[in-house]
C-alpha positions in Angstrom: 13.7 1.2 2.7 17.6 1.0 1.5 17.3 -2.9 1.8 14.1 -2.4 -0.2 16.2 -0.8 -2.7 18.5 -2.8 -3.1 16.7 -6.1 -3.9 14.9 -4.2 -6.5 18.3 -3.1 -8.3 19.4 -7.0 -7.7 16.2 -7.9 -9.4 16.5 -5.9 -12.2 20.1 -6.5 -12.9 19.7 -10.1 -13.0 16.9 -9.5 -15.7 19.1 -7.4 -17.8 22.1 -9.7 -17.4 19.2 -12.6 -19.4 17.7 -10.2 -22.2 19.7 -11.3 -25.0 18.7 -14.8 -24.3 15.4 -14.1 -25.7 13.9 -12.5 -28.9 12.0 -9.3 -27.3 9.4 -7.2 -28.5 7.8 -4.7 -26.9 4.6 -4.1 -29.0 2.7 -7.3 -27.8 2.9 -5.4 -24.5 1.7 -1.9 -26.4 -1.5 -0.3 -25.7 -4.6 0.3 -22.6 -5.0 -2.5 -20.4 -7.5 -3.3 -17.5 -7.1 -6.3 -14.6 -8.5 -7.8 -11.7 -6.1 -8.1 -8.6 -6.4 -10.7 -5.9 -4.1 -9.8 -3.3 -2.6 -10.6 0.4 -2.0 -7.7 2.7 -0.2 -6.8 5.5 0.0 -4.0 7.5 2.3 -2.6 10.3 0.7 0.0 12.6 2.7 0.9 14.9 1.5 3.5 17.3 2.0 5.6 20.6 -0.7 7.4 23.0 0.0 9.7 25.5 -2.2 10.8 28.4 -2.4 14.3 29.5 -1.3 13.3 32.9 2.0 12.1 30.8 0.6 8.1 30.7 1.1 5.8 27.7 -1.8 4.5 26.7 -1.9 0.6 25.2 -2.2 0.1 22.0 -3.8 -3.0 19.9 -2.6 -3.7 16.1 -5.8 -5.4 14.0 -3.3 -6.4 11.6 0.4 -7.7 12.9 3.7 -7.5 10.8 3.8 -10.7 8.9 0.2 -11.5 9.0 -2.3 -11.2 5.8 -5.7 -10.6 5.0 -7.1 -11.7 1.4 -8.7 -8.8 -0.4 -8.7 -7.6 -4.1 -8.1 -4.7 -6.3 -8.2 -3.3 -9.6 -5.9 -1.4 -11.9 -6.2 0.3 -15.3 -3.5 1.9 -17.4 -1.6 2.1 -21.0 2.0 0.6 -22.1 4.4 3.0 -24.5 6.8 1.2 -25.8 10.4 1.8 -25.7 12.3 0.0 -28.5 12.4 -3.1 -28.6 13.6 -4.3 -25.0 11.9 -1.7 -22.5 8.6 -0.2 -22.3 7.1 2.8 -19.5 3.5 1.2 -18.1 1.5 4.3 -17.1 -1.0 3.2 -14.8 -3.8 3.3 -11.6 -4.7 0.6 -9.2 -7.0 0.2 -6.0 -6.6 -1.8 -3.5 -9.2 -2.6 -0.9 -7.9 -3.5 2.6 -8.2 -2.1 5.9 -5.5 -1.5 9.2 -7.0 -0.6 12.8 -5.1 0.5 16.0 -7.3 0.5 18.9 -5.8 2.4 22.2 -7.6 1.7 25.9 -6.4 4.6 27.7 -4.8 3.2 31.4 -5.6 6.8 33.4 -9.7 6.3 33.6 -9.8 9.6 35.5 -8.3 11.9 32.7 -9.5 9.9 30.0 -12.0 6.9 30.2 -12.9 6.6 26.2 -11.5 3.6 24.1 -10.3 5.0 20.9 -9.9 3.2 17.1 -8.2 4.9 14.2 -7.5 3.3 11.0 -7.0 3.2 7.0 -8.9 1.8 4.1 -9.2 2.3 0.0 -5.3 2.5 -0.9 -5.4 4.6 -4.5 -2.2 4.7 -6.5 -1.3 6.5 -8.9 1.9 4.7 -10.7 4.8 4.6 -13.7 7.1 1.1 -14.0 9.6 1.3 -16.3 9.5 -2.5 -17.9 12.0 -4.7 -18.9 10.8 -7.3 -21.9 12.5 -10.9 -21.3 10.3 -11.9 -24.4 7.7 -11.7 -27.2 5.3 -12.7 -23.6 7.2 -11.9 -20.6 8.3 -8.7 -18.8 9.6 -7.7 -15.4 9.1 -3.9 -14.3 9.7 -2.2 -11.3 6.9 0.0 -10.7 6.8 3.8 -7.8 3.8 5.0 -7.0 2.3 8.0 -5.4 -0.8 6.2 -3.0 -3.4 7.9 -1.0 -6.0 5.8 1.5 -8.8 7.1 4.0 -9.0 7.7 7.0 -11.1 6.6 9.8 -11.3 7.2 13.1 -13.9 6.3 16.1 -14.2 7.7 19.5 -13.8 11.5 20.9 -10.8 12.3 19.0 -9.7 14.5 15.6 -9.9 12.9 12.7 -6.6 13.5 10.4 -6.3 14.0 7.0 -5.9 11.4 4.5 -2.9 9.4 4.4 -0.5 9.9 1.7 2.7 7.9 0.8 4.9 6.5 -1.4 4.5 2.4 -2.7 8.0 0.5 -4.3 7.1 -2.8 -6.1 8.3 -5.1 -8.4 6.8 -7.6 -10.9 6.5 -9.8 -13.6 3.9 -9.8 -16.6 2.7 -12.1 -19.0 0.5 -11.6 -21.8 -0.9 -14.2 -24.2 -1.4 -13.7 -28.2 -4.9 -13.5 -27.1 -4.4 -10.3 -25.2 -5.4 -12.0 -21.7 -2.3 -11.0 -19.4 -1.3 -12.5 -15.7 1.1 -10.1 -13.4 2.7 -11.6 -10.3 3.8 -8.5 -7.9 5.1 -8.0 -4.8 5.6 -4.1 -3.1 5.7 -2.1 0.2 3.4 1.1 0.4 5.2 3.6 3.6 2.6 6.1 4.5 3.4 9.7 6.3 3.0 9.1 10.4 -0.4 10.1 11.4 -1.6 11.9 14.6 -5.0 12.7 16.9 -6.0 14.1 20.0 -9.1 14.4 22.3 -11.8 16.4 21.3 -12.8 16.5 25.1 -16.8 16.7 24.2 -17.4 13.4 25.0 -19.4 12.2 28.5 -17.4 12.5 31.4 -16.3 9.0 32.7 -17.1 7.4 30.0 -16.0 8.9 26.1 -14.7 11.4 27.2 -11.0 11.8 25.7 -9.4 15.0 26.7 -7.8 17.7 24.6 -3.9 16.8 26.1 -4.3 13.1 25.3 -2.9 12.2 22.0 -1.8 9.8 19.8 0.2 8.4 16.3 0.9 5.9 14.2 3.3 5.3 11.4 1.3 2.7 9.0 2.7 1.2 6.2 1.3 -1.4 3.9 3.3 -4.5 2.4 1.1 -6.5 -1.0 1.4 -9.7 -2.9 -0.4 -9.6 -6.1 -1.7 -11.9 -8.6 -3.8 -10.2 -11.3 -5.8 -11.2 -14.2 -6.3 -8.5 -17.4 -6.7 -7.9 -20.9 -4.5 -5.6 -23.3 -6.8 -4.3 -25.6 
């Protein structure tokens, strides 16, 4: 997350260093707005599971580090301007996309059931504090407080919702028309999550005891390309 960090500040410094080449104003960014994201996602969820008779269990990502899956969002929010040069977005966004882990359980004695836990329907709630290049161009750097659902199949606990922190940055774009296009890229990290057998499933089949457990730390990596309007 440091080297996360850091390319932000980079970002943002370069940005500032180019202001005064350009004739800024903040008020053509001013006011409620509304978009349409499409978006590529990426998810690492890497998890453990642990037998009762002290066996790991193997684990299968749905989504690998570095792959994508297309998928779309929305966001909503309002722009306060800030003088001139810098204006504070206020803002919400969903984004639809889904990460799995399935664990096969190696000790068929203790625990014969196949378990799949996952997350879907990332909300954030968000401020980015925005930099205007020009009388059409900004660059913000946006932190965000997200929350998606869980699910879980199999004879196992199902936790609590996930909850996390997203970083991104970005650039935006609005015409005299009011019709803006945002380009962003960000990193959602999400709390670790945990389950454990229920132990009321069919012996020798679901069945998943109650010392069998498992966790996952998940956390969500987006490109975005969005189409709005400023109103």
């Amino acid at each position: 997350m440091n080297k996360i960090n850091k390319v932000l500040c980079a970002a943002c410094t370069l940005a500032m260093a180019n202001v005064g080449l350009a004739q800024a104003d903040s008020s053509n960014f001013a006011g409620p707005y509304v978009g349409l994201q499409a978006l590529g996602l990426g998810a690492e969820f890497a998890g453990t599971g642990t037998s009762s008779a002290g066996t790991s269990a193997a684990e299968t990502d749905k989504v690998q580090v570095g792959a994508v899956a297309a998928t779309f969002g929305v966001e909503a929010g309002y722009t306060i301007p800030l003088g001139s040069s810098f204006a504070l977005d206020i803002g919400a966004q969903y984004l639809s996309g889904e990460g799995k882990i399935t664990a096969t359980n190696s000790t068929v004695s203790t625990s014969a059931g196949n378990v799949t836990f996952g997350f879907d329907d990332h909300v954030t709630g968000y401020i980015a504090p925005t930099l205007i290049l020009s009388d059409t161009s900004s660059i913000y750097f946006k932190l965000g407080v997200s929350q998606a659902d869980i699910f879980v199949s199999g004879d196992i606990t199902t936790p609590e919702n996930l909850e996390g922190t997203m970083y991104s940055i970005g650039t935006r774009t609005v015409l005299d028309s009011g019709i803006f296009i945002r380009t962003e890229a960000g990193v959602t990290d999400y709390q670790g999550i945990s389950a454990r057998g229920k132990g009321e499933g069919t012996v020798g089949t679901t069945l998943i005891d109650t010392g069998t457990s498992y966790s996952a730390d998940p956390t969500i990596v987006h490109g975005t390309v969005s189409l709005g309007f400023r109103f």
